[in-house]
C-alpha positions in Angstrom: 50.1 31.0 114.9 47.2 33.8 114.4 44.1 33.9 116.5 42.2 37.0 115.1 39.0 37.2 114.3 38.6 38.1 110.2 37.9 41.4 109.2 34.5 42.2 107.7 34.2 40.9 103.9 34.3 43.8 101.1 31.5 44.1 99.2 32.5 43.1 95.6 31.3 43.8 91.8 29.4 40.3 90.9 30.3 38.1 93.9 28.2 37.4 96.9 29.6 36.8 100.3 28.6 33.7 101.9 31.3 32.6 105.3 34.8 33.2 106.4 37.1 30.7 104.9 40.5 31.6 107.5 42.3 34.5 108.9 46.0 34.6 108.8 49.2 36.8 110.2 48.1 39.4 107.3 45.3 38.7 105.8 42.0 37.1 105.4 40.3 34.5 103.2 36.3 34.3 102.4 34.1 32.4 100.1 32.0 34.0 97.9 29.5 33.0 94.5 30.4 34.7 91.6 27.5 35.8 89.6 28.7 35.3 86.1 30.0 32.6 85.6 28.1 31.0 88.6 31.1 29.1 90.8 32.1 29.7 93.7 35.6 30.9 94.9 38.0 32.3 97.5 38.5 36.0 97.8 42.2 36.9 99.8 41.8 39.8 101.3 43.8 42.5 103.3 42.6 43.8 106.5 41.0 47.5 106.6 43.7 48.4 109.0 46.9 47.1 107.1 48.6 50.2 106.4 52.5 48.2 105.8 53.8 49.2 102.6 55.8 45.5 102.5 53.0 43.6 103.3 51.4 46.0 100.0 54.4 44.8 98.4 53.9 40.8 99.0 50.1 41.1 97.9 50.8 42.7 94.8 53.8 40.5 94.1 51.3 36.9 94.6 48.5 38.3 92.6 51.4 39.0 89.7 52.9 35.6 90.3 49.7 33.5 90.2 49.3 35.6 86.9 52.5 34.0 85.6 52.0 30.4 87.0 48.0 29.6 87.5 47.3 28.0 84.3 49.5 25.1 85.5 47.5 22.1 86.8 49.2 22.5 90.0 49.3 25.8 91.0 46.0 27.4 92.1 44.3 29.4 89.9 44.0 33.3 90.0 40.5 35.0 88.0 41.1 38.9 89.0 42.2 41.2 91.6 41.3 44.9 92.5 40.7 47.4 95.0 37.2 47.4 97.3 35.2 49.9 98.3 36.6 50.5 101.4 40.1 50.4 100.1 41.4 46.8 100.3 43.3 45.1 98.0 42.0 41.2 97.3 42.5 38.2 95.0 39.7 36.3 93.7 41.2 32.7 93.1 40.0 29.1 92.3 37.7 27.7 95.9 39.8 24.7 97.1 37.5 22.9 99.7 40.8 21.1 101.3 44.2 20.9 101.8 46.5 18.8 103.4 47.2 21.5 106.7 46.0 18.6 109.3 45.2 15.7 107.3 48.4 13.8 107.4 48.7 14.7 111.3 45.5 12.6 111.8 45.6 10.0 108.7 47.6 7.4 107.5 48.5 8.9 103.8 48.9 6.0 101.3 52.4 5.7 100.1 51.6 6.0 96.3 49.3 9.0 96.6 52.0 11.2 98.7 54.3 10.0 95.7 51.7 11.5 92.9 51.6 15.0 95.5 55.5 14.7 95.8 55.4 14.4 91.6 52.7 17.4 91.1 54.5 19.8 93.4 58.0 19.1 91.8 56.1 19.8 88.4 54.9 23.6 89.6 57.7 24.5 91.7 59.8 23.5 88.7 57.2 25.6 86.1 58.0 28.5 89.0 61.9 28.3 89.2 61.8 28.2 85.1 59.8 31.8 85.4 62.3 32.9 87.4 60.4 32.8 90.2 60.4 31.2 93.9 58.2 30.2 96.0 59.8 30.2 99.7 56.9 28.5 101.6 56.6 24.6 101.0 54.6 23.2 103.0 51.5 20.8 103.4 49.3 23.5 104.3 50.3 25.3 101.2 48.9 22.7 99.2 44.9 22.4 98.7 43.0 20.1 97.4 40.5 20.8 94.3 37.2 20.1 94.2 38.1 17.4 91.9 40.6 15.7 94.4 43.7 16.9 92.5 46.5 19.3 94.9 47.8 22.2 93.5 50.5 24.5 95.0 49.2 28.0 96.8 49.7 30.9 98.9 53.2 32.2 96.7 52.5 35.3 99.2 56.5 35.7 100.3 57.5 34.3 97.0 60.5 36.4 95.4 62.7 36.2 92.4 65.5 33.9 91.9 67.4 36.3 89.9 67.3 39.6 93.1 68.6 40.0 96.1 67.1 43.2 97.8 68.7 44.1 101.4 65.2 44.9 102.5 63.6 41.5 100.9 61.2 40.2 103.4 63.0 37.4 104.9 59.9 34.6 105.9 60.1 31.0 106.5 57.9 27.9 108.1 60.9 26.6 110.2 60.1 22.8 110.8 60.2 22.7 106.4 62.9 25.0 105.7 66.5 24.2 104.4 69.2 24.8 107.2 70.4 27.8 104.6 67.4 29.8 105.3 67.5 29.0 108.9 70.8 30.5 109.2 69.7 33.0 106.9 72.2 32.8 104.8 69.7 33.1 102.1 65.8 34.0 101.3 65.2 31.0 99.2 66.7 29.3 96.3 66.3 26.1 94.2 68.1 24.1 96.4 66.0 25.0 99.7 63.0 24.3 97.8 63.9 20.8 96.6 64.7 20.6 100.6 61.1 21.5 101.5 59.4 19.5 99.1 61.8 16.3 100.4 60.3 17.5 104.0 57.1 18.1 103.4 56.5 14.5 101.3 58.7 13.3 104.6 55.7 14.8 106.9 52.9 13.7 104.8 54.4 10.0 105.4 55.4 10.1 108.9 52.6 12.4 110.5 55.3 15.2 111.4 57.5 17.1 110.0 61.2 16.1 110.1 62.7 17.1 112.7 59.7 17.3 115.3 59.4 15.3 118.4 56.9 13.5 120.0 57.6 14.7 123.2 56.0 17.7 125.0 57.5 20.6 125.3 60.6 19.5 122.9 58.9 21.5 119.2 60.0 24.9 119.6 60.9 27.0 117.1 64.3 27.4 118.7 64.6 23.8 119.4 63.5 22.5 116.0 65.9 25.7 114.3 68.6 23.7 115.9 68.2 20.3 114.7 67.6 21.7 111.7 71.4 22.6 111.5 72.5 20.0 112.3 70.1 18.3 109.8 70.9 14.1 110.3 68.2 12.4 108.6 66.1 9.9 110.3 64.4 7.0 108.7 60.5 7.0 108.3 59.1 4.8 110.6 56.9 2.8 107.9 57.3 -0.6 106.9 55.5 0.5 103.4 57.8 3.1 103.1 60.2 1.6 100.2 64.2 1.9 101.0 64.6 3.6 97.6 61.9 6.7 98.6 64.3 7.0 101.6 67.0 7.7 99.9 65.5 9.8 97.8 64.4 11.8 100.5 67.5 11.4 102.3 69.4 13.2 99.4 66.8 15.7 99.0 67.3 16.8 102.4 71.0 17.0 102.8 72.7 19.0 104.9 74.7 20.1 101.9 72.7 21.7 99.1 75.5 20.9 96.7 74.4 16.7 97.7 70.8 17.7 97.2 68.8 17.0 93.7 70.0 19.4 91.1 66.2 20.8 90.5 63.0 20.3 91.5 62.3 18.2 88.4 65.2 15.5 88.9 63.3 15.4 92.3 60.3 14.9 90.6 61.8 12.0 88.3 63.1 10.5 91.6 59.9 10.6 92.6 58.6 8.4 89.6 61.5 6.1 89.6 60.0 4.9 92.8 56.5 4.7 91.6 57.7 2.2 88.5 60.2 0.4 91.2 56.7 -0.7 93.2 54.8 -1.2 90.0 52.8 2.1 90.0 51.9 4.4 87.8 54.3 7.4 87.0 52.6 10.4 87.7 52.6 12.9 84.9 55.4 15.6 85.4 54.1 18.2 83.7 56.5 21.0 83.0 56.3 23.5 79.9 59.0 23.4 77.6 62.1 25.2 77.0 60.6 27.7 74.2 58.0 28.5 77.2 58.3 32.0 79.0 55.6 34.4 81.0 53.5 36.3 78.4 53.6 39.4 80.5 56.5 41.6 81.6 58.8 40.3 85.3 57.3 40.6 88.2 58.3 43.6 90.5 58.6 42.9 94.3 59.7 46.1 94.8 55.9 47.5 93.9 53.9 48.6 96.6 51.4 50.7 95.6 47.4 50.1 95.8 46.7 48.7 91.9 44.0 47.4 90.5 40.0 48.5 90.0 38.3 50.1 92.6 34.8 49.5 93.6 33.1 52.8 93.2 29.7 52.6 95.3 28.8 50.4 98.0 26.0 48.6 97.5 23.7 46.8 100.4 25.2 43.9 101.5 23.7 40.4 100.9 21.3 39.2 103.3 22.3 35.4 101.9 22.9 32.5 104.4 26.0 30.9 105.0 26.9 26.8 104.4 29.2 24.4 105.6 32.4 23.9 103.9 36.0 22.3 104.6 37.7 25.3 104.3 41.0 26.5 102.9 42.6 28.4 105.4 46.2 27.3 104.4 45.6 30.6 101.9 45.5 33.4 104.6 48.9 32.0 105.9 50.5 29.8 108.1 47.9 27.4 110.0 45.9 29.9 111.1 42.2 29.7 112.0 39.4 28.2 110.2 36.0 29.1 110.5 32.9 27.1 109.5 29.3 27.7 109.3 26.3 25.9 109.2 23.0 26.8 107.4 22.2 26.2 103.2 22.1 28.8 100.6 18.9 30.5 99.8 16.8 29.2 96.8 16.6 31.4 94.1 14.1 31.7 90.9 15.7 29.8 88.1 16.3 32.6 85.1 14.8 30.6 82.5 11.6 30.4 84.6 11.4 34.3 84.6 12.0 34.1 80.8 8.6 31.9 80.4 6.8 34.0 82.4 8.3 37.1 79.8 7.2 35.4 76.8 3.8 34.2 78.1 3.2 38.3 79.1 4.1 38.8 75.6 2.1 36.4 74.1 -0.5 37.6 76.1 0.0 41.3 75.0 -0.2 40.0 71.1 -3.3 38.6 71.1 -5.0 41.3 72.7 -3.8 43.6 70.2 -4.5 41.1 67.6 -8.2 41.4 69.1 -8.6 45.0 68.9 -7.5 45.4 65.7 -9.8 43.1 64.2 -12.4 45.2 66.0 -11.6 47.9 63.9 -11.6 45.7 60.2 
């Protein structure tokens, strides 16, 4: 887990800085206000001092893949990306004021809203697989929570392609929701271990752990849980609400055997909805694109690691605005990292169209004065 303090915020073309969102292994996250069109959102950012040509590479590679995959409901959204002034790559993206990194640790989730997340995150890792594309972190920190309530699927930051293998791919994992495969790393991801740690991560939003953690002190290291993992013997959820037929679904999606598991992340998702119309819910739309659907823009290249993107060419003096309280979304920087609040409101400002009167009543002004000296002369 990181405990660095974030870098300083870039100075940007049209966005003001307002707080820190979260700082991660590799890079930071901070909100800003975008001028035009006036919302706010989260800016990704890599520290000044990052000189790693991989880490490069894995930036480059998320900004490309949100490119491919944000218009899905699910997935967060990407606006632009570019160079700062001072020579740091960053992502401005959609502002998620949640996620789910803590929430199921401290709340009881309902049963039928972990089913419409379970649904949802089936549909965009199954939009992802169909691009050719993986993601390789599933987790409940990786998925936020709109400002309209609704999740979507982030941080595709170690994401890789489903069609290449390099020998110096980046091999990356969150061990308590990855597949035993990638534990033994006998692989860097695939559809299989997904569908495993989307069946672990609904597990954890249900039991308040993830599958294989303990309750006991001491008992949760990486090593430990890397172990049981192997060994992978599922273990009932201790819920009386939890319906048999969502355990077995889970069950399956989580065996041992990737050959036993679900063959894609959209029978998973069906699964999922079979169990929703079993207790008399509501399916939950899965929303995948078709077959004639493909990315409008050429593959991505995980190989690329160069500095692309616009540059900021001046620097401009930095915004004395005040900061605000928000929830954060620190589940973007990487791995449950630190969050950082702060607590004062924004700054008023003059309304534009309040300026404009002011304009027109100058003008009007201006007119009948010249109206007045020219009748001085008829």
């Amino acid at each position: 887990m990181a405990h660095r303090l974030p870098s300083a915020p870039p100075i940007l073309p049209g966005l003001t800085y307002i707080r820190p969102l979260g700082s991660g292994g590799f890079a930071d996250v901070f909100l800003y206000e975008q001028d035009m069109p006036r919302r706010d959102v989260a800016v990704k950012v890599l520290p000044a001092d990052v000189r790693d040509p991989d880490l490069r590479r894995m930036f480059n590679a998320e900004a490309d893949v949100l490119a491919h995959l944000s218009a899905h409901p699910s997935i967060v959204t990407v606006y632009q990306a570019g160079i700062s002034a001072d020579g740091r790559p960053y992502i401005v993206m959609e502002y998620c004021p949640g996620s789910l990194a803590q929430r199921y640790r401290v709340e009881r989730l309902p049963v039928d809203e972990v089913l419409a997340i379970g649904v949802r995150m089936a549909s965009a890792l199954e939009s992802a697989h169909r691009a050719g594309l993986v993601h390789r972190d599933v987790k409940p920190s990786n998925i936020l929570i709109t400002t309209f309530g609704a999740p979507v699927l982030a941080d595709f930051g170690i994401s890789s392609s489903l069609t290449r293998r390099a020998d110096s791919e980046v091999l990356a994992m969150s061990v308590p929701w990855s597949a035993p495969e990638v534990i033994a790393e006998t692989t860097p991801g695939t559809v299989s271990s997904e569908v495993w740690s989307l069946g672990a991560t609904v597990y954890s939003l249900l039991a308040g752990h993830s599958p294989f953690e303990r309750r006991e002190k001491g008992q949760n290291s990486k090593e430990q849980l890397r172990r049981r993992i192997a060994r992978a013997s599922y273990s009932e959820i201790a819920r009386a609400d939890v319906p048999p037929a969502l355990q077995d679904v889970l069950a399956r999606a989580m065996s041992r055997d990737p050959d036993k598991r679900y063959g894609s992340a959209r029978e998973l998702g069906e699964a999922f909805r079979e169990v929703q119309a079993d207790q008399g819910w509501s399916r939950t739309p899965l929303e995948v694109a078709d077959d004639q659907w493909h990315p409008t823009t050429d593959s991505v290249d995980f190989a690329d690691e160069s500095m692309r993107g616009p540059a900021r060419s001046r620097i401009e003096r930095p915004s004395s605005r005040k900061t605000r309280e928000s929830a954060g979304i620190a589940g973007l920087a990487r791995d449950e990292e630190t969050a950082f609040t702060a607590d004062a409101p924004r700054g008023r400002r003059a309304l534009p169209w309040l300026v404009g009167v002011g304009a027109l009543a100058v003008v009007a002004g201006a007119g009948v004065a010249v109206a007045a000296a020219m009748g001085a002369f008829s």
